[in-house]
Every structure is written in structure tokens, then in C-alpha cells.
C-alpha positions, 0 to 999 in steps of 0.5 A: 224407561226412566230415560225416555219419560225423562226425554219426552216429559223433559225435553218436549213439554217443558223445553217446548211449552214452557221455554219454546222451541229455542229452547229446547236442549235447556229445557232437557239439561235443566229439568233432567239434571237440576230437578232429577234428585227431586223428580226421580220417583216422578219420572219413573212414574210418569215413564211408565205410566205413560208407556203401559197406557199407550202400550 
């Protein structure tokens, strides 16, 4: 759960939104790596908010 909002909030909204489609996989590898120590509480929270809601 914590891998797929990481995935998603990640790599689709902050690659795509934030950088475009170039740039993507950076998106992903900076905010998944750089930012995961600062955000690991958010994630998991947005991962499993996002998932109980749609689910």
C-alpha cells in the first residue's frame, strides 16, 4: 500500500503535473527517494486513504 500511493502520488501527479511527461521516472526517483524520510507518514496516509475510499 505504501508502494502503490508512493507509485501513483509520485510518479503520475508530481512526474506528470509538476515535470510533464518527459519527465516522469524523475518525478518518481525524486520524490520517492529524496523526499521519502520527510513524507513516509504522508504517503502511507494517502495510500491508504486513497485505497479505503476508491475501495
Amino acid at each position: 500500500m505504501v508502494w502503490y500511493g508512493m507509485a501513483w502520488h509520485g510518479m503520475v501527479w508530481y512526474g506528470t503535473v509538476r515535470y510533464g511527461n518527459g519527465m516522469v521516472w524523475y518525478g518518481m526517483v525524486w520524490y520517492g527517494m529524496v523526499w521519502y524520510g520527510m513524507v513516509w507518514y504522508g504517503m502511507v496516509w494517502y495510500g491508504m486513504v486513497w485505497y479505503g475510499m476508491v475501495w
